[in-house]
N, C-alpha and C positions, 0 to 999 in steps of 0.2 A: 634346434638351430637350423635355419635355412640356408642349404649349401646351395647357392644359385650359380649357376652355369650360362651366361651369354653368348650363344652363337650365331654366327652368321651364314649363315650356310641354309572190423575192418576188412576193408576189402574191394577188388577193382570193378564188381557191377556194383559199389556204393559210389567210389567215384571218378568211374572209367566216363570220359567224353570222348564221345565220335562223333566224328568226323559230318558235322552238319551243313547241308547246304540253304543258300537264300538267293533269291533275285540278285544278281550283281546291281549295283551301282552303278550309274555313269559320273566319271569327272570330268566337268569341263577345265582346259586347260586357262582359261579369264578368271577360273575360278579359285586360283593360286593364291593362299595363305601365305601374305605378306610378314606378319607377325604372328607367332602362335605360341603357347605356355605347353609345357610338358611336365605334370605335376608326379611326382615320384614319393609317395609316402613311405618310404625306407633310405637306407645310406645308399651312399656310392659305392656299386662294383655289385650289388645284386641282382637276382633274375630280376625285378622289377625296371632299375636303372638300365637292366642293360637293353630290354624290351624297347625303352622311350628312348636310349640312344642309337637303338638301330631303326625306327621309327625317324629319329632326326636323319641320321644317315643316308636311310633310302628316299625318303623324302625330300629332302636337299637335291639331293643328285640327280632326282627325278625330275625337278621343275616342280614340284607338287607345294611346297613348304620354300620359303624365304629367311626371314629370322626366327628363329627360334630359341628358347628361353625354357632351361632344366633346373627346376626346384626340386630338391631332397630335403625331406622332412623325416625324419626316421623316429619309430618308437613305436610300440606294441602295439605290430602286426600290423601297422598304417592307420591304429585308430587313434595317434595324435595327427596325423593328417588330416585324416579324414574331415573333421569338423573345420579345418583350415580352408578345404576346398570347396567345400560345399557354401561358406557364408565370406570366402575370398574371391571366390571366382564364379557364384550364382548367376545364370542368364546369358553368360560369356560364350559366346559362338566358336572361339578359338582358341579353348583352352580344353586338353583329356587328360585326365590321370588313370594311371598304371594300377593295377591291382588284379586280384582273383579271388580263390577258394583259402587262399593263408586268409585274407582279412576276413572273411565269414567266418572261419575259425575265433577268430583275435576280437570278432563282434561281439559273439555268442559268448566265449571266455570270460573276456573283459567286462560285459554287460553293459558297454556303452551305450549311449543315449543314438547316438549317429548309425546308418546303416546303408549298404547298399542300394537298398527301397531309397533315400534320400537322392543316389545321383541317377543319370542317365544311360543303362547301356549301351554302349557303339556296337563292341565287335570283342569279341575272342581271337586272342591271335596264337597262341602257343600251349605247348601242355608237356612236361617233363618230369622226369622220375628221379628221386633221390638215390642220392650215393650215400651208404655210410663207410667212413674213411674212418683212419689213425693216422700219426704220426709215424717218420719214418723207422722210430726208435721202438715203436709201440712193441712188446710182446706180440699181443695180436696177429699172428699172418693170415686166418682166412675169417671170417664171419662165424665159424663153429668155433672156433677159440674165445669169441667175446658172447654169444650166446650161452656157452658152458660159463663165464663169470658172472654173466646177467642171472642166470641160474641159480648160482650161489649168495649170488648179491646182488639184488634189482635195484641197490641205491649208487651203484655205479655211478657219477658223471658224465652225464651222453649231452653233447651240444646240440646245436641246430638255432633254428630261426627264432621267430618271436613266441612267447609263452602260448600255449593253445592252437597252434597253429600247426600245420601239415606233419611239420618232422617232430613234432611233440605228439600229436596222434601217434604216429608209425611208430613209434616209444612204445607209447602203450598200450597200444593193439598187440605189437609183437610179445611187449611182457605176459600178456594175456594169455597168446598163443602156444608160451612156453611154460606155463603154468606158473611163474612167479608174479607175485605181490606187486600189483600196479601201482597201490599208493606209497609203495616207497620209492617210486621213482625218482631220480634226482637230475630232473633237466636242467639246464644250462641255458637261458636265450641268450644270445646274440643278434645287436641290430646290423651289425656290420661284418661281413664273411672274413674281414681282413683279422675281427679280435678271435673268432671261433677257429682260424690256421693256427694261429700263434698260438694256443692254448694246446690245440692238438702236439704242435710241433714243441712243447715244453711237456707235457704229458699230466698236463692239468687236467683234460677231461678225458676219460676215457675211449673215446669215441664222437663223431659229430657228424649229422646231415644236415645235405643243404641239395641242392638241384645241382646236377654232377657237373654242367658247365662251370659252375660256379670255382667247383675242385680241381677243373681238369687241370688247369695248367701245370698246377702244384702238385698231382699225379704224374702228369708226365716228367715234370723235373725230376723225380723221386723224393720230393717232401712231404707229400701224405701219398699213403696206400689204401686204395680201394678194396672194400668187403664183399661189397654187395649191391645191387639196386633196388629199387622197390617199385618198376611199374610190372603191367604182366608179360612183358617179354626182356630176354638180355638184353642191354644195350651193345650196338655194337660197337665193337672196339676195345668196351671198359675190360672185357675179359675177366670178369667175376660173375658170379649167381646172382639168381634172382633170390629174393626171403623164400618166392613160391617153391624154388629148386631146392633150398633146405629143410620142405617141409613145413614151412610158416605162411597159412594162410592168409597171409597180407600186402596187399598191392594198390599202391595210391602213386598220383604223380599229383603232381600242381599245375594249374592254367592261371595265363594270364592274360586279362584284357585291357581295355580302353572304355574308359565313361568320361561321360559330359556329365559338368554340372548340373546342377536344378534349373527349372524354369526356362528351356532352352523349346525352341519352338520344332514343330516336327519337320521343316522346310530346315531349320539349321542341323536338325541330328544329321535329315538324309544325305544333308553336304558332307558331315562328320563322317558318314560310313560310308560315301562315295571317295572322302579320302583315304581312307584307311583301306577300303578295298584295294585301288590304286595301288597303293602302298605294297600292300598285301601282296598283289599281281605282277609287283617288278620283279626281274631275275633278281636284283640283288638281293633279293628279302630272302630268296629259296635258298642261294647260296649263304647269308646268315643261316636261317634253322639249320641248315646241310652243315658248317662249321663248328656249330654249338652244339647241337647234337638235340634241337627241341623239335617237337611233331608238332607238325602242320595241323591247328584245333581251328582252324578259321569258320566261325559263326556269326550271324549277324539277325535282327531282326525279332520275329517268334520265336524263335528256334535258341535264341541265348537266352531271353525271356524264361522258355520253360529251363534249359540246363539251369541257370542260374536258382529258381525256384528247387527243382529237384537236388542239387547240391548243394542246399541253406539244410532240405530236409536230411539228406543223408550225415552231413557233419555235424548236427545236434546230436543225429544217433548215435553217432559215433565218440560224442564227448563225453555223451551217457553212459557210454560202454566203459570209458576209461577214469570215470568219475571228474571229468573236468565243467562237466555241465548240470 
C-alpha cells in the first residue's frame, strides 16, 4: 500500500565506507525544483523515510525544492518498491528514491528480478550503526546476558529489518562468531520500527536491531534498553559496547542514498547531484546527522559507483557466510 504524503514546502573492512570526496556540484538557484517525488521503499519512521524527509526539509527551507510528494511503499527490503520505481517513475528528471546496502542485501536474498544496476546513482548521504535493544522489562541488562542465551539457544527471536538484510547479517555473523548454530536462527523481519517496539516492549522477541536513531527516543524514554552497537567505534552517547569490545568480531553499519530512475539523461543526473549536494552543504543537513546521530558518508559520482560495486561483493560474501545466499 502506498502511503503518499503531499507537501508543500562479517565485518567493518567488508562494509566500512569512507568518507569519499567528488568535484562539488553547482546549483543554480532558476534551477529550483518546482515539483519533486521522494520515493521511500519501506514504511514510515525508518532510516529510509527519515533520510527523504530531511531531504524535504532542508530542501524546502533552502529554496532548493518547492512541492514535494513522499511515497512509502514498504516490503522486503524495498524490493516490492523497487520494480514500482523504476517502470513508475523511468526518464523522470524529478523524482530520487531512498535506499542503500539493506536493499543489496534484500536483492541478493530475495533473488528478485529488479536491482540497483536498474536505477541511477545520485549520491550517498549517511552511514549508521545498529543498536541491539530489549524491552524495558527484558531480563537482559547488558549484551553478555543475551550472548550467553544465544549460546544456549540460537533460535531465540531476534527482530530487525527486512529478511536478509543488514540486522539479519549482524545475526549471523555474531551467531558465527560465538560459535552457535546459524541455521537455527530465528529472525523476526519487520517492515515498520513501530511493530518491531511493541514486540520488544511485550517481550515477543527477544531482542531487535534497527539503526539506533531509529530506537533512540524509546531509549531515552526508558522503553527499550540499549546492548550494544555494531559499527567500529562507540557511539556517543549510547553508553554501551561495541560487539568488537565484547570480543565479537563484527562491525557493519548501513548507508543510505539517493538514485534516479532509469533512462535519465547525464545533464539531468548532474542537476540531481548539484541538488543533493546543496542539500548536503546546508547547516541544516549537519545539524540533522549531528541530531540523529548518522556519519557524514557523502559520495557522489565514481567514487559511489565503485563503493556501490565493492559492497554488492562484500554482502554476497557475507550471505555465504551465514547461509542466506
Amino acid at each position: 500500500m502506498i502511503n503518499r504524503r503531499n507537501m508543500l514546502l562479517a565485518t567493518a573492512a567488508v562494509f566500512g565506507t569512507a568518507q569519499l570526496t567528488a568535484p562539488r556540484q553547482t546549483f543554480a538557484q532558476d534551477s529550483v525544483f518546482d515539483r519533486f517525488s521522494l520515493f521511500v521503499p519501506s514504511g514510515v519512521g525508518g532510516g529510509w523515510d527519515g533520510v527523504a524527509r530531511a531531504i524535504d526539509q532542508v530542501g524546502r527551507k533552502a529554496g532548493l525544492l518547492s512541492q514535494v510528494t513522499i511515497d512509502n511503499v514498504p516490503g522486503a527490503g524495498g524490493t516490492v518498491g523497487l520494480p514500482l520505481f523504476i517502470n513508475q517513475h523511468r526518464g523522470r528528471d524529478s523524482s530520487l528514491m531512498i535506499a542503500g546496502n539493506v536493499m543489496m542485501a534484500a536483492i541478493i536474498t530475495n533473488k528478485t528480478p529488479y536491482g540497483l544496476q536498474d536505477v541511477t546513482p545520485v549520491a550517498r548521504l549517511t552511514q549508521e550503526a545498529s543498536v541491539i535493544a530489549v524491552g524495558a522489562s527484558s531480563p537482559y541488562q547488558t549484551i553478555d546476558d543475551l550472548v550467553d542465551a544465544l549460546k544456549k539457544n540460537p533460535g531465540l527471536p531476534i527482530g530487525g529489518g527486512s529478511a536478509g538484510g543488514i540486522d539479519h547479517i549482524i545475526l549471523g555473523l555474531t551467531l558465527k562468531a560465538i560459535g552457535a548454530d546459524v541455521t537455527k536462527a530465528n529472525y523476526v523481519a519487520f517492515s515498520e520500527k513501530a511493530q518491531a517496539m511493541a514486540s520488544m516492549m511485550e517481550n515477543q522477541v527477544h531482542a531487535a536491531l534497527s539503526g539506533y536513531s531509529e530506537y533512540a527516543e524509546q531509549i531515552r524514554a526508558g522503553n527499550l534498553r540499549a546492548l550494544a552497537t555494531t559499527g567500529e567505534l562507540p557511539l556517543e552517547g549510547a553508553g554501551v559496547p561495541t560487539l568488537k569490545q565484547i570480543g565479537i568480531d563484527v562491525a557493519l553499519t548501513s548507508w543510505r542514498g539517493v538514485f534516479a530512475p532509469p533512462e535519465v539523461s547525464e545533464e539531468q543526473v548532474a542537476r540531481l547531484v548539484g541538488l543533493i549536494t546543496a542539500v548536503h552543504d546546508q547547516p541544516d543537513w549537519k545539524q540533522i546527522l549531528k541530531d540523529r546521530q548518522w556519519d557524514d558518508a557523502f559520495a557522489t559520482g565514481p567514487d559511489l559507483k565503485a563503493a556501490i560495486a565493492n559492497d554488492r561483493a562484500a554482502i554476497q560474501t557475507a550471505l555465504k557466510a551465514i547461509g542466506l545466499a
